[in-house]
Structures are given as C-alpha cells and as structure tokens.
N, C-alpha and C positions, 0 to 999 in steps of 0.2 A: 139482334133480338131485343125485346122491347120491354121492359123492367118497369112494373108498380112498388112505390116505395111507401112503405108505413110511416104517414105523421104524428106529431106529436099527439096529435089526437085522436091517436087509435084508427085512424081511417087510411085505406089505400087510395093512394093518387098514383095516376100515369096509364099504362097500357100493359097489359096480358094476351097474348095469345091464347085462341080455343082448343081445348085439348083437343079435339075432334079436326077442325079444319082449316087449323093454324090462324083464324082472322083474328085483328087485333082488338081487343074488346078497353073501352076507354073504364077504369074503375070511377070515375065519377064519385070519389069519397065514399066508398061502399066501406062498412063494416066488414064482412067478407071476401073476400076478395070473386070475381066472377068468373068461371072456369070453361063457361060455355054461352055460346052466344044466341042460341033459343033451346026451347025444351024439347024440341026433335033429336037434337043434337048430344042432351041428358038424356033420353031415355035409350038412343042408340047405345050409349055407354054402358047401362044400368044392363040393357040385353046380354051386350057382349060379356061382361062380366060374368054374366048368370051362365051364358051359353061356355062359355071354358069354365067355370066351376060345375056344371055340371056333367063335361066333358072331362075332365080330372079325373071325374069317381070312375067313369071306365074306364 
C-alpha cells in the first residue's frame, strides 16, 4: 500500500489511494492531502453518506 509522507514544509509528497476506487493518486505537494481522484467519485461519497444517514433515522 502506498504512503504520502508530510514535508518539512507542510506539503504531502508520494502516493494515496482513492477512497472510492482504490487508484493511486500522486500528492504532487498538495497542502491537503487528495482522497479522490475526480469529482464523480466525491459526490458518489457525499451520496452515500447522506443515503445511510438518512437511512439510520428509520
């Protein structure tokens, strides 16, 4: 598995997997680190979320 490491200068270097479809996303010195590798892929999440939260209340 593939590990982004925090520089001294606050930036992640290396590689993360997508939570979604396991690809590996290069951090390219991102301030954040990047957890999805297009916005199809975040809004599927953002669904799912919403869809078992508000599957919980009943």
């Amino acid at each position: 598995m593939a590990q982004a490491r925090r520089g001294d200068d606050g930036r992640y270097y290396g590689d993360l997997p997508c939570r979604w479809c396991e690809a590996l996303l290069d951090q390219k010195g991102r301030r954040r680190p990047r957890s999805h590798c297009g916005p199809w892929h975040r809004t599927k999440t953002y669904v799912s979320n919403v869809f078992v939260l508000i599957a919980g209340l009943f």
